[in-house]
C-alpha positions in Angstrom: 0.0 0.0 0.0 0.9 3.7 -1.0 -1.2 5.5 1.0 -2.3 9.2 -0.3 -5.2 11.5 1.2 -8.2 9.9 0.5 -6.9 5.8 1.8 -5.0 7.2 4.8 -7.7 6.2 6.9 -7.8 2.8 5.2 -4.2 2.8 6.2 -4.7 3.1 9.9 -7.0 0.5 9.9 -5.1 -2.1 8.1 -1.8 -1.1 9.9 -3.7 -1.7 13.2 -5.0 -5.0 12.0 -3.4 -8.2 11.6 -3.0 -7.7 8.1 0.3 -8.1 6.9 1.3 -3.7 5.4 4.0 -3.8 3.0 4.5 -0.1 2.3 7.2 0.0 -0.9 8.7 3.0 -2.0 7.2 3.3 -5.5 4.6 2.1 -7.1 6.1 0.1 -9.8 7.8 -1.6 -7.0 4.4 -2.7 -4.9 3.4 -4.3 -8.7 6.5 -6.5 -8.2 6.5 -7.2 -4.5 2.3 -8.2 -5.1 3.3 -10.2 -8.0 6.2 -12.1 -5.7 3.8 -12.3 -3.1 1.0 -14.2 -5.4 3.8 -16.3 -6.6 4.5 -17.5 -3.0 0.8 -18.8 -2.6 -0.2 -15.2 -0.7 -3.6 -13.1 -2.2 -2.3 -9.5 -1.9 -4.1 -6.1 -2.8 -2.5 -3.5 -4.1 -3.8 -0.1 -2.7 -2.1 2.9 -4.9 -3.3 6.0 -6.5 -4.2 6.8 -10.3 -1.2 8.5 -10.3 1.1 5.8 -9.1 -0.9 3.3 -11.2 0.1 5.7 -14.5 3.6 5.2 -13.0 3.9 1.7 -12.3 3.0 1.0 -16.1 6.0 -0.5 -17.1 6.2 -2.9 -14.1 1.8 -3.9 -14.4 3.0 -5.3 -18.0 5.7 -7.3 -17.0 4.7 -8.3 -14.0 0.9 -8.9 -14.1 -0.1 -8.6 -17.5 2.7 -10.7 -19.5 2.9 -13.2 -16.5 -0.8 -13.4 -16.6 -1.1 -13.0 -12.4 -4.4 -11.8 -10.9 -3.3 -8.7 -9.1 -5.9 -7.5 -7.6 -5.5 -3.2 -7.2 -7.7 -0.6 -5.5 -6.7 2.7 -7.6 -7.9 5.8 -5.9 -9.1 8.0 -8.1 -6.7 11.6 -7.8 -9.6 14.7 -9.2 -12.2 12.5 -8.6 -13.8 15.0 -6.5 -13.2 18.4 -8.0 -13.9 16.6 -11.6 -17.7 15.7 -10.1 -18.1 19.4 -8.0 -17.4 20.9 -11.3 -14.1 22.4 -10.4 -11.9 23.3 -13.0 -9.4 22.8 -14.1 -10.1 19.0 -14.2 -7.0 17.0 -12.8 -5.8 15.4 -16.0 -5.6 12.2 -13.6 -9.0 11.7 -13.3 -9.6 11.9 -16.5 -7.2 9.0 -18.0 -7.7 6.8 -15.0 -10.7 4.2 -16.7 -9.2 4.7 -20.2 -5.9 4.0 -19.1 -6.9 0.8 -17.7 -9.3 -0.2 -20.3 -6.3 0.6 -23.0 -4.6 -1.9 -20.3 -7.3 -4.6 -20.6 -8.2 -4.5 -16.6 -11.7 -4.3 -15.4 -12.6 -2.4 -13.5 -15.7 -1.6 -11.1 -16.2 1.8 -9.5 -16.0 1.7 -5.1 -17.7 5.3 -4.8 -19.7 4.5 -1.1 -21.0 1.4 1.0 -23.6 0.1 -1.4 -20.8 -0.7 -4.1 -19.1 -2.9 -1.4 -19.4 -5.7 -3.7 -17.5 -4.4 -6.3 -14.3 -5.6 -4.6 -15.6 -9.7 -4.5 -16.2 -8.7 -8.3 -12.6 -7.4 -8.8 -11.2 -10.6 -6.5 -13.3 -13.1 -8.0 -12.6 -12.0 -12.2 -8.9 -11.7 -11.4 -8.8 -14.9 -9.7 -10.9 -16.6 -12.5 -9.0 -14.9 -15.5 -5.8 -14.8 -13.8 -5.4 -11.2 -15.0 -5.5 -8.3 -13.0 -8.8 -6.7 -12.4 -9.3 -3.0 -10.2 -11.7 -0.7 -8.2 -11.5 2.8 -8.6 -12.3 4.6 -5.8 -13.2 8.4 -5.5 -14.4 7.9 -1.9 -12.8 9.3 1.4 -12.4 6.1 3.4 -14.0 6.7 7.3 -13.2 5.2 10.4 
């Protein structure tokens, strides 16, 4: 997990839990350490922002897509807010972030409040069953 602003409280909770919290350095890096991990028999999630995901490109190809290993990612989605509150400018992030993956070939469901909950057995069950990586997108502020 790379936590930013709007998972920070997500954060807390997992790093309070007894949840294993790898925090990498970079992005690209928590591709490869999740793709180890699955390797070694573990499920892991990787938690980043649209912005890190853009970044970790390179490293999502060769270690998820070529490889064909079900990462499972919750991308939170940077401009998100401003973007839907009409703000302008838009941040260019929020605007690539579902193209970006679909140019990728990852589904992807949208986590925006409680009642899409079930998004994230979708993502875990069509990466697991395609052995692909699959991803939420999440514009919500995680709460205690």
């Amino acid at each position: 997990m790379i936590p930013d602003g709007e998972s920070r409280l997500l954060y807390d909770a997992v790093r309070s839990s007894a949840l294993a919290l790898i925090t990498p350095c970079r992005e690209g890096e928590a591709i490869a350490i999740a793709a180890g991990l699955w390797t070694g028999g573990e499920k892991p999630l990787v938690v980043l922002q649209n912005t890190g995901l853009m970044e970790a490109g390179d490293a999502l190809r060769g270690c998820g897509l070529g490889p064909r290993v079900p990462l499972r990612l919750m991308v939170g989605w940077r401009g998100y807010g401003g973007a839907t509150a009409g703000r302008t400018p838009i941040d260019s992030a929020y605007t690539y972030t579902e193209p970006l993956l679909a140019a990728w070939g990852i589904p992807c469901w949208r986590l925006m409040g409680d009642e899409d909950l079930p998004a994230l057995a979708t993502m875990d069950r069509t990466a697991e069953e395609t052995s692909l990586p699959a991803a939420v997108v999440t514009g919500w502020a995680f709460r205690p």
